[in-house]
ZAPAKOL-175452 format. One record per residue (C-alpha): x, y, z; chain; residue number from 1. Coordinates in steps of 0.2 Angstrom, whole numbers, always signed. Layout:
# ZAPAKOL-175452
+-------+-------+-------+---+-----+
!    px !    py !    pz ! c !   k !
+-------+-------+-------+---+-----+
!     X !     Y !     Z ! A ! NUM !
...
+-------+-------+-------+---+-----+
***
This chain:
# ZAPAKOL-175452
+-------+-------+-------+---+-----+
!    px !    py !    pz ! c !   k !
+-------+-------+-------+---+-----+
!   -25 !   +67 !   -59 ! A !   1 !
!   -17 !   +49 !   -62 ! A !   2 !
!   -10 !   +51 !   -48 ! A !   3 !
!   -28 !   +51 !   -38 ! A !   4 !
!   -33 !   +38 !   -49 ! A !   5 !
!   -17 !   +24 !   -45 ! A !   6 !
!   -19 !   +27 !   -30 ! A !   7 !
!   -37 !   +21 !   -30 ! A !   8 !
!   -31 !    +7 !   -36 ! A !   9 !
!   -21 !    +3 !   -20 ! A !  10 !
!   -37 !    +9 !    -7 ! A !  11 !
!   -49 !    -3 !   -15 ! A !  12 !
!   -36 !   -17 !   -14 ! A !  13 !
!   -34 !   -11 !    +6 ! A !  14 !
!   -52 !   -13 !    +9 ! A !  15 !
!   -55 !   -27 !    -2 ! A !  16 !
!   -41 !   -37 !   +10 ! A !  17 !
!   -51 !   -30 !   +24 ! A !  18 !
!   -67 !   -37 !   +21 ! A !  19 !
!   -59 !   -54 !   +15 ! A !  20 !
!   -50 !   -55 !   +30 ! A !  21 !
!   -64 !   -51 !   +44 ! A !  22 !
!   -75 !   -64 !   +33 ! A !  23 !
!   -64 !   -78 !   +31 ! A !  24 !
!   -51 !   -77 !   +48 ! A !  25 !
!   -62 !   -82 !   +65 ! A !  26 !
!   -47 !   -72 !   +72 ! A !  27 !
!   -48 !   -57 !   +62 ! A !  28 !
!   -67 !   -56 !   +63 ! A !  29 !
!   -63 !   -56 !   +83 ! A !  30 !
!   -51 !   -42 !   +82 ! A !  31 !
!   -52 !   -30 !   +67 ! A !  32 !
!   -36 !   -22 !   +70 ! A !  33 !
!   -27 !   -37 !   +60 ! A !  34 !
!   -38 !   -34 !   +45 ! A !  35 !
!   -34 !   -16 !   +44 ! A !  36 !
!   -16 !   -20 !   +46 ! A !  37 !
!   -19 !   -34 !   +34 ! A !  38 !
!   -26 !   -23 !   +21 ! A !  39 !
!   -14 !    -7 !   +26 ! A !  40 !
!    +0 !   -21 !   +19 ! A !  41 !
!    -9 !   -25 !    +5 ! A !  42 !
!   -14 !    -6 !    -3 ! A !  43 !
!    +5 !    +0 !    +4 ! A !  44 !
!   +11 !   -13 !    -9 ! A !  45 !
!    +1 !    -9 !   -21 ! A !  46 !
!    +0 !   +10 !   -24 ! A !  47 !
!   +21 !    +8 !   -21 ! A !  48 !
!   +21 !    -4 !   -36 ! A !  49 !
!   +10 !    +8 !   -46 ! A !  50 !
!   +20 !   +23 !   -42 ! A !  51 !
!   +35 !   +15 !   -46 ! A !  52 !
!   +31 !    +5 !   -62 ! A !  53 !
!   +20 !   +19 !   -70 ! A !  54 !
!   +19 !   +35 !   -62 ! A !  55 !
!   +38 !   +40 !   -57 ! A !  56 !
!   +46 !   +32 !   -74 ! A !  57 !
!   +62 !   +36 !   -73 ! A !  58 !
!   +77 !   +31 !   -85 ! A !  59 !
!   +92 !   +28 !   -75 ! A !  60 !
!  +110 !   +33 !   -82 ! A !  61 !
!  +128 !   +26 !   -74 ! A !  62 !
!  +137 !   +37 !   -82 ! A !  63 !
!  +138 !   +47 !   -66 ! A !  64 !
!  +149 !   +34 !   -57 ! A !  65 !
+-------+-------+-------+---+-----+
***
């Protein structure tokens, strides 16, 4: 369940850039491929950052070298 619920976090940041992007970019607004790639980046980042800082907490031991 916190998994469905970080990730969340990273799909409203993907359409959020989306509909930034196609509002503010002429270009975008032209071709709505970019937006989605835009905002593909931006929730990719996010739910990786999430995942990594609070879901997959890990301590890591080099006494295995």
């Amino acid at each position: 369940m916190i998994y469905l619920f970080l990730m969340l976090g990273g799909g409203a940041v993907n359409y959020a850039t989306y509909v930034i992007l196609i509002a503010i970019v002429p270009v975008v607004a032209q071709h709505p491929f970019l937006g989605v790639g835009g905002g593909s980046i931006a929730g990719m980042f996010i739910n990786f950052c999430a995942s990594r800082l609070f879901l997959f907490k890990y301590k890591r031991s080099f006494d295995s070298l």
